[in-house]
C-alpha positions as CSV (number, residue, x, y, z in Angstrom):
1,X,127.1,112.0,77.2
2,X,125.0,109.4,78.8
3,X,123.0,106.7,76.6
4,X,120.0,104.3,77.7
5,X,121.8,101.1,75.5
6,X,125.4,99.6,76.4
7,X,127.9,100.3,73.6
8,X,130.7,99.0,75.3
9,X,130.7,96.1,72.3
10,X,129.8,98.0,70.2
11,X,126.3,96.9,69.8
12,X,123.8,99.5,68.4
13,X,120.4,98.6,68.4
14,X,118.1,101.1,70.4
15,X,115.6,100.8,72.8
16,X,112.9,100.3,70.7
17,X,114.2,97.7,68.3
18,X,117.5,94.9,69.3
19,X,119.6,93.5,67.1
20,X,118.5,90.1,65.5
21,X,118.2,87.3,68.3
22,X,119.2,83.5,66.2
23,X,116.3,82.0,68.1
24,X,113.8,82.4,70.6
25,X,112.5,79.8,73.0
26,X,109.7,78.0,72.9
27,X,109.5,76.6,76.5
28,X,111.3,76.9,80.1
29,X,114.7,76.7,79.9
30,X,118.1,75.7,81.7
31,X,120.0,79.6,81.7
32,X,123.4,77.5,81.0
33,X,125.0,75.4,78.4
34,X,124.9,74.9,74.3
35,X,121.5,73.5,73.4
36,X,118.8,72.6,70.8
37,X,116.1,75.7,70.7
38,X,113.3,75.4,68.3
39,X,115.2,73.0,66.1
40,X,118.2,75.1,66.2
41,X,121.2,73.6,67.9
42,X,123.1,77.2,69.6
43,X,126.6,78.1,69.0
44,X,128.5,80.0,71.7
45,X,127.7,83.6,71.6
46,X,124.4,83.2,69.5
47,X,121.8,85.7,70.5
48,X,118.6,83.9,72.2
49,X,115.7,85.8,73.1
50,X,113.9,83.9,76.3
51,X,110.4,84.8,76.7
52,X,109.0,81.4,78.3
53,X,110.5,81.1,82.1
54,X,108.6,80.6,85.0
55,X,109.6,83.6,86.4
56,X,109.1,86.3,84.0
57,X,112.1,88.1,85.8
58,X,114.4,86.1,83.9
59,X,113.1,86.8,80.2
60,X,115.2,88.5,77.9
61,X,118.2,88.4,75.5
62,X,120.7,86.1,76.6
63,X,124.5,85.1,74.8
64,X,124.3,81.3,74.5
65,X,127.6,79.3,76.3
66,X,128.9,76.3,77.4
67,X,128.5,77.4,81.3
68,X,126.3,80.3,82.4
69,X,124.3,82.6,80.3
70,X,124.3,86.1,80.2
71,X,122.3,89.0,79.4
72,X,123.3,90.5,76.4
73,X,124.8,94.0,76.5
74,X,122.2,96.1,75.0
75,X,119.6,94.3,76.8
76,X,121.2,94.1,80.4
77,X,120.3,97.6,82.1
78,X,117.4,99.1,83.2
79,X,117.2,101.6,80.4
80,X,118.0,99.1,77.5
81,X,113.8,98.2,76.6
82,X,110.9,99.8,76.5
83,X,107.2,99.1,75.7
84,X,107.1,98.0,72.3
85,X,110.7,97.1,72.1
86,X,111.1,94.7,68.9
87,X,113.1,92.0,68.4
88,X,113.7,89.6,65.0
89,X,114.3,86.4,65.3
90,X,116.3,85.1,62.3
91,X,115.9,80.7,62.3
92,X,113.5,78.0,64.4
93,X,111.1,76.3,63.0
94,X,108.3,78.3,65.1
95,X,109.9,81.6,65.3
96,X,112.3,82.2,62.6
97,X,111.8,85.1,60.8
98,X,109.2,86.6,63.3
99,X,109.3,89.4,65.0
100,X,108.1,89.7,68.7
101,X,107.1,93.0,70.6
102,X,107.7,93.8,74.8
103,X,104.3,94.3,75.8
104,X,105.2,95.0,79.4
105,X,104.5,98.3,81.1
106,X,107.4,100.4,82.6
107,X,109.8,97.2,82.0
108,X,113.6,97.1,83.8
109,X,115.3,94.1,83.1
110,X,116.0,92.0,86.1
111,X,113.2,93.6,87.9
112,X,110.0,92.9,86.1
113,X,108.6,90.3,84.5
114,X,109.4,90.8,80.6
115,X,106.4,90.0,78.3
116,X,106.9,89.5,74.6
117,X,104.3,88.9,71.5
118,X,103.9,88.2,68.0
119,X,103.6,91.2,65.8
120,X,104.4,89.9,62.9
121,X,106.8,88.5,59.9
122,X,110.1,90.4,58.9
123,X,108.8,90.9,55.4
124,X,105.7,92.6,56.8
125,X,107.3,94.5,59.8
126,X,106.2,97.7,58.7
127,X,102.4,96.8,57.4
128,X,99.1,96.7,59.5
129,X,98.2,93.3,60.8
130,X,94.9,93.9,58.5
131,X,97.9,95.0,55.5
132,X,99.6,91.5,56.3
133,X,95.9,89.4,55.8
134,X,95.1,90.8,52.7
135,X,98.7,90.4,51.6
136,X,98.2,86.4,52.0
137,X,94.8,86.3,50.4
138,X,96.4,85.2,46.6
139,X,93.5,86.0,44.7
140,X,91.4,89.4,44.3
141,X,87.8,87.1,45.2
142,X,90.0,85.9,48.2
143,X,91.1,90.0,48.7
144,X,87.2,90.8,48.7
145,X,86.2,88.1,51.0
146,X,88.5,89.4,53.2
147,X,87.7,92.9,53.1
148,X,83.8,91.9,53.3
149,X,83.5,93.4,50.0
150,X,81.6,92.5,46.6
151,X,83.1,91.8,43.2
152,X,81.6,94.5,40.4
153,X,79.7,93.0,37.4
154,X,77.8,95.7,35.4
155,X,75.8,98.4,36.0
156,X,75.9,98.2,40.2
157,X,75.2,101.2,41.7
158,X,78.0,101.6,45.2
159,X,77.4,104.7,47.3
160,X,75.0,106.2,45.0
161,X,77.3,106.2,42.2
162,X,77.1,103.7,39.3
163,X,80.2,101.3,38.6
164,X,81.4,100.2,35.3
165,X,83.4,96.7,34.4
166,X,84.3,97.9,31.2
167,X,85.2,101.3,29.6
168,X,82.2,103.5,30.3
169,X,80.8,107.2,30.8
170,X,78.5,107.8,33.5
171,X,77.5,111.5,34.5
172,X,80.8,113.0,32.9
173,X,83.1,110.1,34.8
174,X,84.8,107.6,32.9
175,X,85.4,104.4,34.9
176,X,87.6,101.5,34.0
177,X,88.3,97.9,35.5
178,X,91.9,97.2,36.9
179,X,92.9,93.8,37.4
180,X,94.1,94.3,41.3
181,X,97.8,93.3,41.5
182,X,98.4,90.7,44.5
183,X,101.9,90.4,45.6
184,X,103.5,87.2,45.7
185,X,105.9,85.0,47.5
186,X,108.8,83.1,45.5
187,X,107.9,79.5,44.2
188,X,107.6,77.1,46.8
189,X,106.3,79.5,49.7
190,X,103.2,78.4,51.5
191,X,101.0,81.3,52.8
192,X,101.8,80.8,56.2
193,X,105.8,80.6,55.4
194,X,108.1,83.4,55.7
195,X,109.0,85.7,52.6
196,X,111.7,85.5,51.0
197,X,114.5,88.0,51.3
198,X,113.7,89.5,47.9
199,X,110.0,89.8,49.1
200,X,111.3,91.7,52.0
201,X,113.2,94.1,50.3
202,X,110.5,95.4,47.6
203,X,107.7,95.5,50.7
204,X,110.1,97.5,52.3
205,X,111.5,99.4,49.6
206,X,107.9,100.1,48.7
207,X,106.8,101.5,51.8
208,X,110.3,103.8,52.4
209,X,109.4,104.2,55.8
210,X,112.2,104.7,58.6
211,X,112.7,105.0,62.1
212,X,116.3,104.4,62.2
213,X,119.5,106.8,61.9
214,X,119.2,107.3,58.7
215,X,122.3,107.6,55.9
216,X,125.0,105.4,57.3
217,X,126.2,102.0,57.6
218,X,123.5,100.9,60.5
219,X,124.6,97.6,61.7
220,X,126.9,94.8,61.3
221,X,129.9,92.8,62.5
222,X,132.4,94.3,65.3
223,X,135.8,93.1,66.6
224,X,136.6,92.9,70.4
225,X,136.7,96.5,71.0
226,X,133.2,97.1,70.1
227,X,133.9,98.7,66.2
228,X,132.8,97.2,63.1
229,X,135.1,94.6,61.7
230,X,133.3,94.5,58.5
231,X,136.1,95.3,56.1
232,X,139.8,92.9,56.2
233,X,142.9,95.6,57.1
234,X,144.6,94.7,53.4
235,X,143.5,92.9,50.3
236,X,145.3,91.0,47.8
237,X,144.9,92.9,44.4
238,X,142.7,96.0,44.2
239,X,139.6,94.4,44.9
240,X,138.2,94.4,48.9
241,X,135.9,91.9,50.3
242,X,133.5,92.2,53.2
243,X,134.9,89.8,56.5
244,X,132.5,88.5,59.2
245,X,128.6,89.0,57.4
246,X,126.4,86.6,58.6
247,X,122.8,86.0,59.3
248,X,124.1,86.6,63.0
249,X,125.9,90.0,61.6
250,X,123.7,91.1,58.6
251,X,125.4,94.5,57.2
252,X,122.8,97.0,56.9
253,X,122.4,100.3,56.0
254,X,120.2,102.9,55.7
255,X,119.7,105.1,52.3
256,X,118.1,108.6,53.2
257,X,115.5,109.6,49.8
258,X,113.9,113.1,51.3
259,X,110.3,112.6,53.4
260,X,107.3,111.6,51.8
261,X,105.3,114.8,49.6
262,X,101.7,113.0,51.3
263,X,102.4,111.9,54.4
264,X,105.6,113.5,55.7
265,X,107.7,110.4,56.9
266,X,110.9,109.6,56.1
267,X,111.7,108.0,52.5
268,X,114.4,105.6,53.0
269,X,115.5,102.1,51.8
270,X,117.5,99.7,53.7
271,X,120.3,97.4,52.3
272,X,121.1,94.0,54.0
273,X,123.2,91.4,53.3
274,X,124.0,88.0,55.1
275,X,126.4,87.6,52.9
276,X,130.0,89.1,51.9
277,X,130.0,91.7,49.2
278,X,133.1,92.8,46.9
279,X,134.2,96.4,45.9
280,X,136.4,95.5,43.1
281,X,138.2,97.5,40.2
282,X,139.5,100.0,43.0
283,X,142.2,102.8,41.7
284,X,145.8,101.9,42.0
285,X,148.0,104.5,44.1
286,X,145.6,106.4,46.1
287,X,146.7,106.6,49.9
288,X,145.0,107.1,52.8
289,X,144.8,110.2,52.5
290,X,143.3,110.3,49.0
291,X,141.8,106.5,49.0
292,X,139.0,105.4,47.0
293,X,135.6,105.1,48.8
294,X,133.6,102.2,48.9
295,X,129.9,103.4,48.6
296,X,126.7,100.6,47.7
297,X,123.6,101.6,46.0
298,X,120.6,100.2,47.4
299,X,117.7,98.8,45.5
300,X,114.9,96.6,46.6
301,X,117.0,95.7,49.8
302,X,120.0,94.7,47.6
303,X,123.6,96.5,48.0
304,X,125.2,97.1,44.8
305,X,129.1,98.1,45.4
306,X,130.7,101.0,44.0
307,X,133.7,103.3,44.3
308,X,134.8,106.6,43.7
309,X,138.0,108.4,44.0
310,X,136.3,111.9,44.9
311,X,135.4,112.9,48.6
312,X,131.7,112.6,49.3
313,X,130.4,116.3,50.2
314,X,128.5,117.1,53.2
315,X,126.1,120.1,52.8
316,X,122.8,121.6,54.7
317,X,122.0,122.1,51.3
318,X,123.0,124.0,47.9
319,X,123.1,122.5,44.0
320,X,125.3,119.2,44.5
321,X,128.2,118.4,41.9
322,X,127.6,117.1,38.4
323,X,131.2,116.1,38.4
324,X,131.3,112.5,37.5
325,X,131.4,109.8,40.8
326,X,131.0,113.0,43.3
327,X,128.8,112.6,45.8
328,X,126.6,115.1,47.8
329,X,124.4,114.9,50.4
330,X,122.7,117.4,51.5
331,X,121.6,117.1,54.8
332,X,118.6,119.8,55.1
333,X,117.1,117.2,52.0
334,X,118.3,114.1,53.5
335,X,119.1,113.1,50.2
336,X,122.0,111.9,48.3
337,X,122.8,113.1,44.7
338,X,125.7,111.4,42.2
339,X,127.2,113.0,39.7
340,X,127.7,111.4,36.3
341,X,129.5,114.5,34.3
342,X,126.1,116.3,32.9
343,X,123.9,115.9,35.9
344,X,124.1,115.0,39.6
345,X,121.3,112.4,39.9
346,X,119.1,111.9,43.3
347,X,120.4,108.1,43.9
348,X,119.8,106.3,47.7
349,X,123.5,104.9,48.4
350,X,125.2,104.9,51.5
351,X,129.6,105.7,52.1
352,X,130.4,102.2,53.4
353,X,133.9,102.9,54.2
354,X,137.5,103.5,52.1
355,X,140.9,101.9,50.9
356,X,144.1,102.8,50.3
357,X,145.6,101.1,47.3
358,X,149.6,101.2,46.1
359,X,150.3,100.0,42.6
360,X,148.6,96.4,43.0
361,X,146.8,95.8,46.3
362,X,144.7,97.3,48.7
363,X,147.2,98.4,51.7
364,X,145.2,100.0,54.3
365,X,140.9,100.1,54.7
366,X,138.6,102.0,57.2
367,X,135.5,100.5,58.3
368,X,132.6,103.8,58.8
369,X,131.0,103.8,62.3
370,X,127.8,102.2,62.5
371,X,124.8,105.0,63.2
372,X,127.2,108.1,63.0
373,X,128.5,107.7,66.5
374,X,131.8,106.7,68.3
375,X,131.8,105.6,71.6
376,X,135.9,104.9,73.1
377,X,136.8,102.5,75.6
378,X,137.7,103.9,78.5
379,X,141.7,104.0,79.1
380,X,143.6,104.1,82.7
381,X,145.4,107.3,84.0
382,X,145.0,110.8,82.5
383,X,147.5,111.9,79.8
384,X,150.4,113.6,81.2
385,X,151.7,116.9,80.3
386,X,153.0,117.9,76.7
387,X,151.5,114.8,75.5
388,X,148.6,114.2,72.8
389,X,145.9,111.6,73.1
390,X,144.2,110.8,70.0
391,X,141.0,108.5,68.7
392,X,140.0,107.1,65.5
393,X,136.2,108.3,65.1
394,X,135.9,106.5,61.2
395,X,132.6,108.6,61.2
396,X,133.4,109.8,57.3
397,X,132.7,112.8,57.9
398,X,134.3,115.9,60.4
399,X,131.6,115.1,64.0
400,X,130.0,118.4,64.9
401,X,129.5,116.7,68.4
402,X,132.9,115.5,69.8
403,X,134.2,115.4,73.6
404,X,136.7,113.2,76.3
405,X,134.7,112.0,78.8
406,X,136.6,111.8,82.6
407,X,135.3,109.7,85.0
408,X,136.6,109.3,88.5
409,X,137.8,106.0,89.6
410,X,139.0,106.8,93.0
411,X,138.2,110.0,95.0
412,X,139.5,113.0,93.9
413,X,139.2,116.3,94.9
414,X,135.4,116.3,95.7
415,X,135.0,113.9,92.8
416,X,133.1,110.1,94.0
417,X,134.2,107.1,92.2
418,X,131.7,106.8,88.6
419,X,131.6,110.5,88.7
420,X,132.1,111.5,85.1
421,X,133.2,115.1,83.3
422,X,132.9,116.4,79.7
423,X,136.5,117.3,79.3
424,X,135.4,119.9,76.5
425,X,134.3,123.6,77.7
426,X,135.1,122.0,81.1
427,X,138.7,120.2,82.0
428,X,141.3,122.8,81.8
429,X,144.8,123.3,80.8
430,X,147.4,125.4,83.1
431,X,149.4,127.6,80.6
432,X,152.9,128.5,81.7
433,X,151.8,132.0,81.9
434,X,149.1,131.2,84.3
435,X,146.0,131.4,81.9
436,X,144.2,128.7,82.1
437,X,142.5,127.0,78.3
438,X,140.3,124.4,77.4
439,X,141.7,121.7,75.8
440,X,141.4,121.8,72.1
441,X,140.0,119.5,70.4
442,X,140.4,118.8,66.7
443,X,138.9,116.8,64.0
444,X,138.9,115.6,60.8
445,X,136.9,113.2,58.2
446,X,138.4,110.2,60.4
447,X,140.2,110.9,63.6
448,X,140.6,113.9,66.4
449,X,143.5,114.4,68.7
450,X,143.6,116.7,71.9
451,X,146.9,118.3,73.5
452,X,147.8,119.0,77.1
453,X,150.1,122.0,78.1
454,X,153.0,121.8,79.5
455,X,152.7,122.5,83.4
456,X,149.9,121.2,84.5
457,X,147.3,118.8,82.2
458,X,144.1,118.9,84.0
459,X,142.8,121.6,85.8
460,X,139.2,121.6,87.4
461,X,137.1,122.9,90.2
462,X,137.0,121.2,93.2
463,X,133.6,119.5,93.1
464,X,133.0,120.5,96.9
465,X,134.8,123.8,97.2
466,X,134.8,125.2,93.9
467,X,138.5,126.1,93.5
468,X,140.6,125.5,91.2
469,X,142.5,121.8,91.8
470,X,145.1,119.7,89.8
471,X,143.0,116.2,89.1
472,X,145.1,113.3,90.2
473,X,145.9,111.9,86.8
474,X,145.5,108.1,88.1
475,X,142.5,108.6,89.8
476,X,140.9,108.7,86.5
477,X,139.8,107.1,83.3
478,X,139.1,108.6,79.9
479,X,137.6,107.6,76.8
480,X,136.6,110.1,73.5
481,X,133.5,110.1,71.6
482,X,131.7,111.4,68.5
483,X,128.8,111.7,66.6
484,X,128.3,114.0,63.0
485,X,125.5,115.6,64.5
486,X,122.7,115.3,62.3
């Protein structure tokens, strides 16, 4: 399965909108070396979007380093941006908190010149650039001046219909006067300063708009091998903390609540947290098979931790479980529902991950897989015969897409070097008997596994002839991958 954004880190913004850049530059700069960008001094491997250069060629996202930069991973192919790509930029003294847009046409990265813009704050991504004025005015006179509009004082007439200030009845309508409510920044904020985090989350919340994957863990922290690193292997006591959150690695996730009854887009709120969170109180004596799962409700942009013992249930629909702490989704509603022993009650959470626990401490944890998907790396040589190769998907849930991807990395049997196949439906297995089988390939909540026979492991046709052919095993490279499929 082929994707327009490089995964190999495991980084998972899209093409339409990166993960957070720390800073973005304000002027040419040297490609090379830690330095001071709008007022920030960079660490290595801090994200800097760099719009300024001469040579529009060069913008992009760059990893800050002591020697040489380079282009970050999803931003480093000619698929990886569109127009209208969006990036956040989380600190600077010009640009922190601001989001910028890619207003070139047709872009590819390292072959066009790369134009970004201002489109706004992160606490007013999803309003109207007319939404966001009105949102600084702080006073209703302010609101009207604004809106070129005139403040009601008695008996105007507006459209050929009289308006009232106080509790009146005009041609069989009743009118009444309502004090607008103007939201508000926290104490201190000027009107051209950014929102506060708590602003963001209720303008967001409010709105319930998404364009993201929605119900799952949707980005955070990852270790070397590209998978989130979010959750420590083992915890003292039964209590788990979150590892590596930062403003550079928010956690986020993304609650599913149904589509909108007026409008028809997606109701969602998102959770996001620069900081650690703690799942504490777990059950003693559940093992990894059984653990308890660490779930967050999500309110206002705030993750509140919880934990269950019961399996979370995965439906295209039905009546969920009032059983108290199961949890149902059903898919078809794109809605979660919990049970609290009379009722199961439509509540936006999201499954964060789960621990095993003996008699006093957590032994054993599994971090979910951001966005639903798994992406392998790639390992050397084919399997060999009689032999199993397995993956740990952590999806949370059995995939409905799974598959081993083969790609050639010398020339085999018709096969060019990069050429890749889908092992399932495809690749086959030599029975003794002669048959030839796909290779199975099973799954459950957390892992899959394959199994080659026991003459002959991979059996395909010969890209140029068409017969049947016995792939050179270290011609190739293989890697497994998986997605829940909705």
């Amino acid at each position: 399965m082929t994707e327009g954004t490089d995964r190999r880190r495991g980084v998972s913004g899209s093409a339409a909108f990166k993960l957070p850049c720390r800073v973005a530059t304000t002027a040419a700069i040297t490609l090379s070396g830690l330095q001071t960008i709008d007022g920030v001094a960079l660490a290595a491997d801090d994200r800097v979007l760099v719009k300024d250069q001469a040579s529009g060629i060069e913008n992009g996202i760059y990893v800050a380093d002591t020697g040489d930069w380079v282009r970050a991973v999803d931003c480093d192919g000619p698929r990886d941006v569109v127009q209208g790509t969006l990036v956040l930029i989380l600190s600077g003294s010009v640009s922190g908190n601001t989001i910028y847009q890619l207003t070139t046409s047709s872009p590819s990265i390292g072959s066009t010149s790369l134009s970004f813009s201002v489109v706004g704050t992160a606490a007013l991504f999803y309003a109207s650039a007319f939404a966001q004025t009105l949102l600084d005015d702080t006073t209703a006179a302010a609101a009207r001046t604004t809106l070129g509009a005139v403040g009601l004082t008695g008996d105007e007439t507006v459209g050929g219909v009289k308006a009232f200030t106080g509790a009146n009845t005009h041609a069989g309508i009743e009118t009444f006067a309502v004090s607008p409510v103007v939201p508000t920044k926290s104490a201190g904020d000027s009107t051209t300063a950014p929102a506060t985090t708590a602003f963001v989350g209720t303008a967001i919340a409010a709105i319930g708009r998404s364009d993201a994957v929605r119900q799952t863990v949707s980005a955070g922290p990852v270790d070397t091998a590209g998978l989130p690193s979010f959750l420590p292997s083992t915890a003292t006591g039964l209590t788990v903390t979150t590892q590596n959150v930062s403003s550079t690695y928010p956690l986020v996730a993304t609650a599913a609540g149904g589509w909108s009854s007026t409008t028809g887009n997606p109701q969602d709120t998102h959770g996001y947290s620069t900081a650690n969170i703690t799942w504490s109180g777990l059950t003693a004596s559940r093992a990894a098979a059984t653990p308890n799962f660490l779930y967050g409700t999500i309110s206002g942009g705030v993750i509140t931790p919880a934990s269950t013992i019961l399996a979370p249930v995965y439906q295209w629909g039905g009546t969920p479980a009032v059983t108290s702490g199961q949890i149902t989704f059903n898919i078809s509603e794109m809605r979660a529902y919990l049970g609290n022993g009379s009722a199961a009650v439509q509540t936006n959470l999201v499954v964060f991950g789960e621990a095993a626990t003996d008699g006093s401490n957590v032994i054993s944890t599994v971090a979910y897989a951001y966005n639903g998907r798994y992406e392998g790396a790639f390992t050397s040589t084919l399997w060999s015969t009689s032999t199993a190769a397995s993956w740990s998907h952590n999806l949370g849930v059995i995939p409905k897409i799974k598959d081993v991807i083969l790609e050639c990395t010398t020339n085999d049997n018709g096969f060019l070097v990069g050429e890749q196949i889908s092992m399932v439906g495809q690749t086959l297995t030599s029975a003794s008997s002669g048959v030839y089988h796909p290779h199975p390939l099973a799954a459950t909540r957390n892992a899959m596994h394959t199994f080659s026979a026991v003459d002959a492991a991979f059996i395909a046709s010969n890209a140029t002839t068409g017969g049947n052919v016995a792939l050179t095993a270290a011609r190739w490279k293989y890697k497994g991958t998986a997605s829940r499929g909705w």
